[in-house]
C-alpha positions in Angstrom: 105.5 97.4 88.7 102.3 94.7 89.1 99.0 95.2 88.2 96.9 93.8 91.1 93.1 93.4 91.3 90.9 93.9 94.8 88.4 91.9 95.5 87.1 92.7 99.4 83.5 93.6 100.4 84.2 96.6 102.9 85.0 99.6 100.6 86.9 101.0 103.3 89.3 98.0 103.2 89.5 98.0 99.3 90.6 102.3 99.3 93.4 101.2 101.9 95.0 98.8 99.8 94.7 100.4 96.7 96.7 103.5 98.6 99.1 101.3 99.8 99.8 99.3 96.6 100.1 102.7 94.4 102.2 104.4 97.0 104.5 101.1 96.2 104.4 101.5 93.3 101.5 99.1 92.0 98.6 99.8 89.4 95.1 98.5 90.6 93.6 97.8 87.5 89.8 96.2 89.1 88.0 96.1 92.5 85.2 94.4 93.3 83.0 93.8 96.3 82.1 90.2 95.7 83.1 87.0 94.0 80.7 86.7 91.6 81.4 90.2 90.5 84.9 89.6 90.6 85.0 86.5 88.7 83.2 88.0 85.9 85.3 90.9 86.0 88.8 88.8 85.7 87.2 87.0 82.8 87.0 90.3 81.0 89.9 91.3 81.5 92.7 90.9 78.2 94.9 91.4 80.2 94.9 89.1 83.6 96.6 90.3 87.4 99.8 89.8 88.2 98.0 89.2 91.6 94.5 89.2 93.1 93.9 90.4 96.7 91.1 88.2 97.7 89.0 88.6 101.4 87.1 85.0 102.3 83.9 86.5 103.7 81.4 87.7 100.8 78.4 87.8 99.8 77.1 85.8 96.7 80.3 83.9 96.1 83.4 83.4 98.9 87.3 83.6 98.5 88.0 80.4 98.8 85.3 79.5 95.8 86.4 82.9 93.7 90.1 81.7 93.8 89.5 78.0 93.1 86.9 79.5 89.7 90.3 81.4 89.2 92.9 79.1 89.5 90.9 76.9 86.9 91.1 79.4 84.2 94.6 80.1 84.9 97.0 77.7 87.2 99.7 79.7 87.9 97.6 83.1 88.7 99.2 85.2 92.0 97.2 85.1 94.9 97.2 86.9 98.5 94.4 85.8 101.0 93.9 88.8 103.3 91.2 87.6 105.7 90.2 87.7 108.9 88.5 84.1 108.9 91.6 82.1 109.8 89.9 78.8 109.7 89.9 78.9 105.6 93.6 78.8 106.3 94.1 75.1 105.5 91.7 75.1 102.7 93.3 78.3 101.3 96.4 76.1 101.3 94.8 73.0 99.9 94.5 75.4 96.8 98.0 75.6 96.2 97.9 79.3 97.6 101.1 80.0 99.7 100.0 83.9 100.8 98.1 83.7 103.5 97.7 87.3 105.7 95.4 87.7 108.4 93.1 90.8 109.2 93.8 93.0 110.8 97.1 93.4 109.0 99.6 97.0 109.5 100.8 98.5 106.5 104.1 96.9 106.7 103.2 93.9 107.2 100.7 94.1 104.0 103.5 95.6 101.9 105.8 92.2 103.0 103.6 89.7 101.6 102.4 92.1 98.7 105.9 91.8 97.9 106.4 87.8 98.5 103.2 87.5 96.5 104.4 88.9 93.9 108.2 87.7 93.6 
């Protein structure tokens, strides 16, 4: 299946996906609590995401800066805004990200546009 990368500040938050995204299936290969942190660790990685899970509200960096550092290194890299700051919706959008998932989110609903994301 995908390997996905989580980048949320509540740890609680980042445990729940990572359960749901193994139990379909999915391989979490990083996590991190911020977007500086995360940036850093997507650079190291050989081998990049075939999606990131990104939250807007962070400290040191936000989402919506983290995916635009992203998108620079690599255009065409699969991202899922899960937020529950809906006004970055627009800019999120301006981005050229189409996944856009509001918190709070059900399990179901989170597996559905994992899924999108990824196809």
């Amino acid at each position: 299946m995908a390997n996905i990368m989580i980048v949320d500040d509540e740890p609680t938050i980042q445990q729940l996906m990572a359960i749901i995204l193994e139990d379909m299936g999915h391989t979490v290969v990083a996590q991190s609590l911020n977007g500086e942190v995360a940036l850093k660790t997507y650079q190291e990685l050989g081998e990049k995401p075939d999606l990131l899970i990104i939250d807007h509200r962070m400290p040191i960096m936000s989402g919506t800066d983290l995916a635009q550092a992203i998108l620079e290194l690599k255009k065409e890299q699969g991202i899922l805004f899960l937020t529950a700051d809906e006004s970055v919706k627009e800019t999120v959008y301006a981005l050229g990200i189409e996944n856009f998932l509001e918190k709070p989110a059900d399990i179901d609903t989170i597996r559905e546009a994992v899924t999108k994301a990824l196809a």
